[in-house]
DOBAZA-582396 format. One record per residue (C-alpha): residue number from 1; chain; x, y, z. Coordinates in Angstrom, 1 decimal, padded with zeros to 4 digits. Layout:
! residues N
num chaine x y z
NUM A X Y Z
...
***
This chain:
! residues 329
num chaine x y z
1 A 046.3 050.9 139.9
2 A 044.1 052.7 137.6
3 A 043.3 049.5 135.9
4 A 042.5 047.9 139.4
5 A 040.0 050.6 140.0
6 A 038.4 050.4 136.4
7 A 037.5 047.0 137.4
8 A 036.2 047.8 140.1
9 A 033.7 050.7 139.2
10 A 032.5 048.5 136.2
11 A 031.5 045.5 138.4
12 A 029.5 048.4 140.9
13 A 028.0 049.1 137.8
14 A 027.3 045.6 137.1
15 A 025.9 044.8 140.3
16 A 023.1 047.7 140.1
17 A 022.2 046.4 136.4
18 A 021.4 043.0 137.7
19 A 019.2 044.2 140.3
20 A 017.9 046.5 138.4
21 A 018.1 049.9 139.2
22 A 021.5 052.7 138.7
23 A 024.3 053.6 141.3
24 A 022.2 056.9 142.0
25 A 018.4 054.9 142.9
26 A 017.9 053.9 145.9
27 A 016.5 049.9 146.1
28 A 014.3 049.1 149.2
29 A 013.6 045.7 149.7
30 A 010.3 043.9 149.5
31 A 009.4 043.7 152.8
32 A 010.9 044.9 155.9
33 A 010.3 043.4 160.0
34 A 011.0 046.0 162.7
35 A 010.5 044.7 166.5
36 A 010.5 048.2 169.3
37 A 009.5 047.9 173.2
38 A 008.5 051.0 174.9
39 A 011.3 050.4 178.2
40 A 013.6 047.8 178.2
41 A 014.2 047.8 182.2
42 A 011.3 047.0 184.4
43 A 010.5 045.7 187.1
44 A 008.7 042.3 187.9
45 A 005.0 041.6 186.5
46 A 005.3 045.8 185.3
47 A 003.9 045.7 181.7
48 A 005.7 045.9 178.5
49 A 004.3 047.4 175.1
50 A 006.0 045.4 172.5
51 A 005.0 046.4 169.0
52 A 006.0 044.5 165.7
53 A 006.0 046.9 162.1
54 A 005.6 044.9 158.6
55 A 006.6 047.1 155.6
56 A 006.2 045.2 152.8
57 A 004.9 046.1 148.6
58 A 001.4 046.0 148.1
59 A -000.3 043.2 146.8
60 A 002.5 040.7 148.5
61 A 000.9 037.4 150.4
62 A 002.3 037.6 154.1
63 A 001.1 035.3 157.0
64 A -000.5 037.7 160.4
65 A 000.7 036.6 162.8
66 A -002.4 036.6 165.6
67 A -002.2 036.3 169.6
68 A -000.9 032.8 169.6
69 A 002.5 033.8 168.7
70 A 005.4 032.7 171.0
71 A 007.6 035.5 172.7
72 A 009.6 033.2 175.0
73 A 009.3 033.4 178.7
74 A 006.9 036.9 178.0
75 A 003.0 036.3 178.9
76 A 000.8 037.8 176.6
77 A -001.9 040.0 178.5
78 A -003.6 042.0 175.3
79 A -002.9 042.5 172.1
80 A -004.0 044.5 169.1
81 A -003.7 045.5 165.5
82 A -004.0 048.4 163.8
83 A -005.8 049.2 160.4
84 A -003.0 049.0 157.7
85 A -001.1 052.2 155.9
86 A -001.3 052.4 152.1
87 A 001.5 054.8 150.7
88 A 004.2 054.2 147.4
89 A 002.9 051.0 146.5
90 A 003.8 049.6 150.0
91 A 001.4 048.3 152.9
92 A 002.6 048.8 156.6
93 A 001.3 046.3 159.5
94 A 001.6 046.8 162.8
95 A 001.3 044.3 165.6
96 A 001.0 046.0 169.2
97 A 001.4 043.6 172.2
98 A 001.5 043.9 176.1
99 A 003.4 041.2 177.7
100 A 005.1 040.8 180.7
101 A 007.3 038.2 182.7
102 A 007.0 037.3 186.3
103 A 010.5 036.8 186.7
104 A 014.1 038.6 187.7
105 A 016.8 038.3 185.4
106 A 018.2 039.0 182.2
107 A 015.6 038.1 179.2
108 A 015.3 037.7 175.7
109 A 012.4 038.5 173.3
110 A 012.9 035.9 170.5
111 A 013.4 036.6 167.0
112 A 010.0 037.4 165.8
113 A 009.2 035.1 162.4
114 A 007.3 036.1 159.3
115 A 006.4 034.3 156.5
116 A 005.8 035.9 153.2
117 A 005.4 034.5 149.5
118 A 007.4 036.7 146.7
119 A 005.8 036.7 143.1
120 A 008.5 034.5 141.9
121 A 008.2 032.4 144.5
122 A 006.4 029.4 143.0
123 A 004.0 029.2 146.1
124 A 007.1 028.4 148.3
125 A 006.9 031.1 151.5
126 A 010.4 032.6 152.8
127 A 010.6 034.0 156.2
128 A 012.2 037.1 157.6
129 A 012.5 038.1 161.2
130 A 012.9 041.0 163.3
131 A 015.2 041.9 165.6
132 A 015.3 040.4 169.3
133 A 015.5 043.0 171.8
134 A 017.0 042.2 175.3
135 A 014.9 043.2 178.5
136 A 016.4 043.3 181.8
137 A 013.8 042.4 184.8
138 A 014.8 043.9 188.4
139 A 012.9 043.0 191.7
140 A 010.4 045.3 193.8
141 A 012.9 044.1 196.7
142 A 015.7 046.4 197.3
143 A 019.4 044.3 198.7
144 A 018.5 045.7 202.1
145 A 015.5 044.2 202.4
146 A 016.9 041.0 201.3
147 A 018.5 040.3 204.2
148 A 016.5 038.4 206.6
149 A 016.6 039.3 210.2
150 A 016.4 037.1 213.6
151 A 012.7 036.9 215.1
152 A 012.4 039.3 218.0
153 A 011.8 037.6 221.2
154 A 007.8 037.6 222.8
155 A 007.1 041.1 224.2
156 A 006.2 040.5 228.0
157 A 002.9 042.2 229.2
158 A 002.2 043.1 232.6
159 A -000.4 041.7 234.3
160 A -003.0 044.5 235.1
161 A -005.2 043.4 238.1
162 A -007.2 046.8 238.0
163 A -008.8 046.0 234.9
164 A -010.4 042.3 236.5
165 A -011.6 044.7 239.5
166 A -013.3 047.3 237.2
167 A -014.7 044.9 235.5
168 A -016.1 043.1 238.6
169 A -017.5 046.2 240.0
170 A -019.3 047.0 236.4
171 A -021.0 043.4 237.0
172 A -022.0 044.1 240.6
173 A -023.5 047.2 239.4
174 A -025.2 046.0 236.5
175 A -026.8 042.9 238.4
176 A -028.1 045.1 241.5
177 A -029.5 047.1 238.6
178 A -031.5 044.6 236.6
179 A -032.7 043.5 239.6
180 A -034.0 046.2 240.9
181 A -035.3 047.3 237.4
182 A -037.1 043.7 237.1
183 A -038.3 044.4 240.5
184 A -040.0 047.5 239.4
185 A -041.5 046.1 236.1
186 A -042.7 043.3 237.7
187 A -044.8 045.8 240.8
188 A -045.8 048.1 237.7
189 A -046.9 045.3 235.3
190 A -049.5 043.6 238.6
191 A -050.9 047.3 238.5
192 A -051.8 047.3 234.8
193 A -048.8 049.4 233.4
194 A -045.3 049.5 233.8
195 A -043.9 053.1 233.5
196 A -046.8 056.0 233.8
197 A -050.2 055.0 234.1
198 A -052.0 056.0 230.6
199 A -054.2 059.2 230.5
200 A -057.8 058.2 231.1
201 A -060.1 059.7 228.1
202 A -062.8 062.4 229.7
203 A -065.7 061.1 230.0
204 A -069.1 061.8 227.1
205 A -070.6 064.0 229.2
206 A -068.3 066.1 230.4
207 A -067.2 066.8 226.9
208 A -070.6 067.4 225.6
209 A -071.6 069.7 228.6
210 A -068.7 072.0 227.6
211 A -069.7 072.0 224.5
212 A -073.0 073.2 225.4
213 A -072.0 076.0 227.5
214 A -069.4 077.5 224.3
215 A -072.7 077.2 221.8
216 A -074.9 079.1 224.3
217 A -072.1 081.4 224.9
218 A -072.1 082.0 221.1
219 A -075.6 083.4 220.9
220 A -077.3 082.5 217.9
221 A -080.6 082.4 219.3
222 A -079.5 086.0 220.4
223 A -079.1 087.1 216.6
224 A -082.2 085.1 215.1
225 A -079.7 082.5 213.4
226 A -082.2 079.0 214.5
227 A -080.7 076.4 212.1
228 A -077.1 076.8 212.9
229 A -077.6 076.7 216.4
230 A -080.4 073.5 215.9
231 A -077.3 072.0 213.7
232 A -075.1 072.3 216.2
233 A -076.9 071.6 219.2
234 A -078.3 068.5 217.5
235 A -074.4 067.5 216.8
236 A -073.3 067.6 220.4
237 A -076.4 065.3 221.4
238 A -074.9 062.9 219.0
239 A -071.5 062.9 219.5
240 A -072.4 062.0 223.3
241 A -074.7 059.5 222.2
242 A -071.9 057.6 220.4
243 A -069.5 058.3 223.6
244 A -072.0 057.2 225.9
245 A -073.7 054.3 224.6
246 A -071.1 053.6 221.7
247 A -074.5 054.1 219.0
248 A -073.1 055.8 215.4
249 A -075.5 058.3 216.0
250 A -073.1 060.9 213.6
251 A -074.0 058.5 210.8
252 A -078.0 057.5 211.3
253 A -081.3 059.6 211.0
254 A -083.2 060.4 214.1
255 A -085.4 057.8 213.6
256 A -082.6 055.1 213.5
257 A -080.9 056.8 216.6
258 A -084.3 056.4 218.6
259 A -084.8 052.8 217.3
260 A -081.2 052.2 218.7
261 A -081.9 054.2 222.1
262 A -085.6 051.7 222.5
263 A -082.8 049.1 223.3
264 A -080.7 051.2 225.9
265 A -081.9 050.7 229.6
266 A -082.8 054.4 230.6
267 A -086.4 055.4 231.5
268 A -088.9 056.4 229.3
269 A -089.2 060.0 229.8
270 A -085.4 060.4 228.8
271 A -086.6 058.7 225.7
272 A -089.6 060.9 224.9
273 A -087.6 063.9 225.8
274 A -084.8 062.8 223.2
275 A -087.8 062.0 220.6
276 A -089.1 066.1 221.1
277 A -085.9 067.4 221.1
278 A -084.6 065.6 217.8
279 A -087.4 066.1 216.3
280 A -087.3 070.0 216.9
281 A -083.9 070.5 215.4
282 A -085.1 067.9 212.4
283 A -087.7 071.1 211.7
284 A -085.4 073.9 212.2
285 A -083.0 072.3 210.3
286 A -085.0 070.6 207.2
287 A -088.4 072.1 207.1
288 A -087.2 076.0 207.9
289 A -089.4 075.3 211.0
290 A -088.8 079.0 213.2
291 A -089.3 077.7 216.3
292 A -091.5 080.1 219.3
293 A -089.9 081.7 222.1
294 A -090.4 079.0 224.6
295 A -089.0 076.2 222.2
296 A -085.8 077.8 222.5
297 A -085.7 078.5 226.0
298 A -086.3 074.9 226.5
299 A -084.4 073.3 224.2
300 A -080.7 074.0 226.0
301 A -082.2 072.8 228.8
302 A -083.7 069.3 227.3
303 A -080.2 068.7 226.1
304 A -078.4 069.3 229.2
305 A -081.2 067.4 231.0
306 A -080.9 064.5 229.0
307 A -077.4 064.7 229.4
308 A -076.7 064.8 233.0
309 A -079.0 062.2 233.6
310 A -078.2 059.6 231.4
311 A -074.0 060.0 232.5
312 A -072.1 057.3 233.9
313 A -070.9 057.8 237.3
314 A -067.2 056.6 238.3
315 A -067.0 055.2 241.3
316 A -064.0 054.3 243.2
317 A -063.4 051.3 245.2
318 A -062.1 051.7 248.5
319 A -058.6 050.0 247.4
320 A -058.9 051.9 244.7
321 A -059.5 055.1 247.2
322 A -056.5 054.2 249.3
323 A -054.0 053.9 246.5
324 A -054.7 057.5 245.5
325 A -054.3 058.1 249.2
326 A -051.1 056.9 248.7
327 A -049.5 058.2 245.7
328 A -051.2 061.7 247.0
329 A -048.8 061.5 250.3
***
């Protein structure tokens, strides 16, 4: 018995001296292939993380293996690979893939081949493998709801006639109401307007003539000030020339605004009154002209002169005159 177990502590002994290394050292191989999935139960097209770790000594020629690589019925969807680890003379690889399998079942992930070339190789490679790792796939549909049912039979609706009469009634009404709106487009549109007749704009003179009365209400004679009230005086002549007989009279001198009014058909006094009076304010307002007593007594009274006599007078036609008859009853 003792002789038996001689023999068998020297060839222990043995064993370590031909690899190299003593009972107490621990050997690790040259390169090592680990395969690891993050779940190994999913459910179908759910995602799986399926990483591969190469551990192998440094400075030994292995072959990467890319995106290409075959993983059985699993479809690749990304992949990536990490910067390697440098530690005791080893290198450390790793190989992160998400796949996934659009399928229910029982599956395998195949062995996963690598090829690496020893120093005493001779150029020949050798290839090691990791692990496969089963995967079990389950369906998103429970048993229950596996089992098919029989097609219900067609729901029978009630004929409602109430809705065909509402709807009927909803036409009438909307028919007597386009016709009587047409109706009443059609009568507004012959008279010029459809709705409200438009506000008529007041007429040049009546604008001016109140704007006489608020500068003589305002006194400047009164307090000696003869070039503001010549200014403004002067500017309410013109503004009614422009509304009257559509002359820019705002934007010309007097001389251009009396060439203008030579063409107008108004007598001739109206047009040497104008030519006084313009030429009154001119020297008030240019020359420092201070005009005499009777100059300013007169000249409110040549503008309103001028004005009143030179207005347009509306006239209405007798239809015209019945109409507002009318729409007064």
């Amino acid at each position: 018995m003792g002789s038996v177990r001689y023999h068998l502590i020297g060839g222990v002994y043995l064993l370590f001296w031909l690899i190299g290394t003593s009972p107490g050292q621990e050997q690790r191989p040259l390169i090592e292939v680990q395969s690891a999935v993050d779940t190994a139960i999913i459910t179908i097209g759910d995602r799986i993380h399926y990483t591969l770790t190469i551990d192998h000594v440094s400075g030994m020629r292995i072959e990467q293996p890319g995106p290409g690589v075959n993983l059985g019925q699993f479809e690749i969807k990304d992949y990536q690979i990490s910067d390697p680890e440098e530690y005791d003379n080893r290198r450390i690889l790793r190989y992160e893939y998400v796949i996934s399998v659009f399928d229910t079942g029982n599956f395998t992930i195949p062995p996963f081949p690598v090829a690496y070339f020893p120093e005493d190789s001779a150029g020949a490679y050798k290839l090691i493998e990791a692990s496969p790792i089963d995967i079990h796939v389950l369906s998103v549909i429970n048993d229950e709801q596996r089992e098919l049912k029989d097609i219900k039979p067609p729901i029978w609706i009630p004929f409602d006639y109430m809705i065909i009469i509402v709807a009927a009634l909803i036409l009438i009404l909307l028919g007597i109401g386009g016709y009587f709106g047409y109706q009443f487009y059609r009568r507004r549109k012959e008279q010029g307007y459809v709705f409200k007749p438009p506000i008529p704009p007041r007429p040049a003179h009546e604008i001016a003539l109140d704007e006489l009365n608020a500068l003589i209400a305002r006194d400047y004679l009164g307090i000696g000030d003869f070039k503001l009230f010549y200014s403004e005086i002067s500017e309410i002549i013109r503004r009614y020339i422009e509304g009257r007989f559509f002359i820019p009279a705002l934007e010309e001198t007097s001389r251009e605004i009396l060439q203008e009014m030579d063409k107008q058909d108004i007598e001739q006094n109206l047009k040497d009154l104008l030519h006084d009076f313009l030429a009154l304010s001119d020297l008030v307002k240019f020359a420092k002209y201070i005009p005499i007593e009777l100059e300013n007594q007169n000249a409110p009274l040549w503008a309103r002169k001028f004005i009143e006599e030179t207005k347009i007078i509306f006239e209405m036609t007798e239809s015209e005159s019945q109409e507002a008859v009318l729409e007064a009853s």
